[in-house]
C-alpha positions in Angstrom: -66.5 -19.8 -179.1 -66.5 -20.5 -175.8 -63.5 -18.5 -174.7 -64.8 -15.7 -176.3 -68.0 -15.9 -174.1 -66.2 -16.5 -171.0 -63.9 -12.9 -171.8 -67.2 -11.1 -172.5 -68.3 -12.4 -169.3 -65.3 -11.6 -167.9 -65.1 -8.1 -169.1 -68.8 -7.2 -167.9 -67.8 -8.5 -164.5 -64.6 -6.1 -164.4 -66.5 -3.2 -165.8 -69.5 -3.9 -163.4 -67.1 -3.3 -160.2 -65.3 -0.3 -161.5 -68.8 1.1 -162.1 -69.9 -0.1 -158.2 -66.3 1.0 -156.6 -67.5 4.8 -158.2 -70.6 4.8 -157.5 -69.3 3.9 -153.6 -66.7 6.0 -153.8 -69.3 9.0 -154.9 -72.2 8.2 -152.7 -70.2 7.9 -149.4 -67.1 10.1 -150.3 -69.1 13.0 -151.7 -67.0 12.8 -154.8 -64.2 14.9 -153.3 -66.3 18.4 -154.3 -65.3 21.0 -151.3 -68.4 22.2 -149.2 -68.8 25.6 -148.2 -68.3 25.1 -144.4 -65.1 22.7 -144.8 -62.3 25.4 -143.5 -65.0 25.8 -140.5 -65.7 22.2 -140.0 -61.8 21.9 -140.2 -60.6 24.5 -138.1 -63.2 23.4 -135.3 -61.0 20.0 -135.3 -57.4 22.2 -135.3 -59.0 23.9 -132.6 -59.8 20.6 -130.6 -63.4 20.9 -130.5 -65.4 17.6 -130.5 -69.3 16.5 -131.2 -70.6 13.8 -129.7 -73.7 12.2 -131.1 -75.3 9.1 -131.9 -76.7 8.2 -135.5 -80.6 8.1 -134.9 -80.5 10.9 -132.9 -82.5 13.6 -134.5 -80.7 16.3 -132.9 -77.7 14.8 -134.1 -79.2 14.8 -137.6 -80.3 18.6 -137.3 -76.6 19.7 -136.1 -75.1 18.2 -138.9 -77.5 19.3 -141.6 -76.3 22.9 -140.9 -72.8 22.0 -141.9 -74.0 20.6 -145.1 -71.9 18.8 -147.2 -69.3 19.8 -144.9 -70.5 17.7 -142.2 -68.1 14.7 -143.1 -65.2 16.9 -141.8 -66.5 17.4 -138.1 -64.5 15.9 -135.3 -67.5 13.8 -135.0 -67.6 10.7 -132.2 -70.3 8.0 -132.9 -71.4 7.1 -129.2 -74.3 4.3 -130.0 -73.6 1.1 -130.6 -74.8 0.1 -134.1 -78.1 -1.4 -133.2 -79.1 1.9 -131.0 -78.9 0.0 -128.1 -76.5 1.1 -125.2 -73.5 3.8 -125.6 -69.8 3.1 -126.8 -67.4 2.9 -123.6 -65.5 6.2 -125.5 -68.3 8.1 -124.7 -68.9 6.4 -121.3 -65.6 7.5 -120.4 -66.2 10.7 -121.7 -69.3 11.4 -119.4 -71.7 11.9 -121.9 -75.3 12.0 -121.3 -77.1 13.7 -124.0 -76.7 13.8 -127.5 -75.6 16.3 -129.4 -72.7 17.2 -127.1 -69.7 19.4 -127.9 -66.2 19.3 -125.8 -64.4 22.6 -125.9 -60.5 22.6 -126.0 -60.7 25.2 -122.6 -63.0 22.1 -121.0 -66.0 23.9 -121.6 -69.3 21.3 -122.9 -72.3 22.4 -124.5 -75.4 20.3 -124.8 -78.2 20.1 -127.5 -78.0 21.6 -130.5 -75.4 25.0 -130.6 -75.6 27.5 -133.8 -72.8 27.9 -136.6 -72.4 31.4 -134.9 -72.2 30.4 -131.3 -69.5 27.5 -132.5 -67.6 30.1 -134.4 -67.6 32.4 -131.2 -66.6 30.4 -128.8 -63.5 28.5 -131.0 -62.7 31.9 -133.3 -63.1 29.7 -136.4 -64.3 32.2 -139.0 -67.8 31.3 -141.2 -67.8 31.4 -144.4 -69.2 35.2 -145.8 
């Protein structure tokens, strides 16, 4: 009897982390489904472009929220450290002094927030019709 418990047991504790491995995998992954600004978000990487931010900057947050689900494939650079206090010496070196920031491949910078449009402009990444 006993050995019988102990494989239930053991079997709820196996089936408990496959369900908590998917619903990590899910929740922070996105569950692999494509968004509809990934070739954008992707071809502003191919095309060297890079966006500074920090995670509680609202800004930050805005700028992302355009790409959507999408947003996981920006060439995206945490600069705070992860109790907001100070900036990562990454972005130190990188001179950067306001959040959100985007590095150009010609050496250009933009700061604040910059549209889907202006980005595809200035890197000739296409939008999505």
């Amino acid at each position: 009897m006993r050995t019988k418990t102990k494989g239930k047991i053991f079997f709820i504790l196996i089936a408990g982390a496959v369900v908590l491995a998917a619903w990590f995998y899910f929740a922070f992954r996105g569950g692999g489904a494509s968004g509809k600004l990934d070739s954008f978000a992707l071809c502003l990487k191919e095309k060297g472009t890079i966006f500074y931010g920090a995670f509680w900057c609202s800004h930050c947050q805005a700028q992302k929220k355009l790409f959507g689900s999408s947003a996981k494939l920006l060439p995206y650079v945490e600069c705070s450290f992860p109790n907001g206090r100070g900036q990562l010496q990454v972005c130190n070196d990188k001179n950067i002094k306001s959040y959100p920031t985007w590095d150009f491949a010609d050496g250009e910078r933009k700061e604040g927030e910059v549209s889907l449009a202006d980005l595809s402009a200035k890197t000739g990444c296409a939008l999505p019709e």
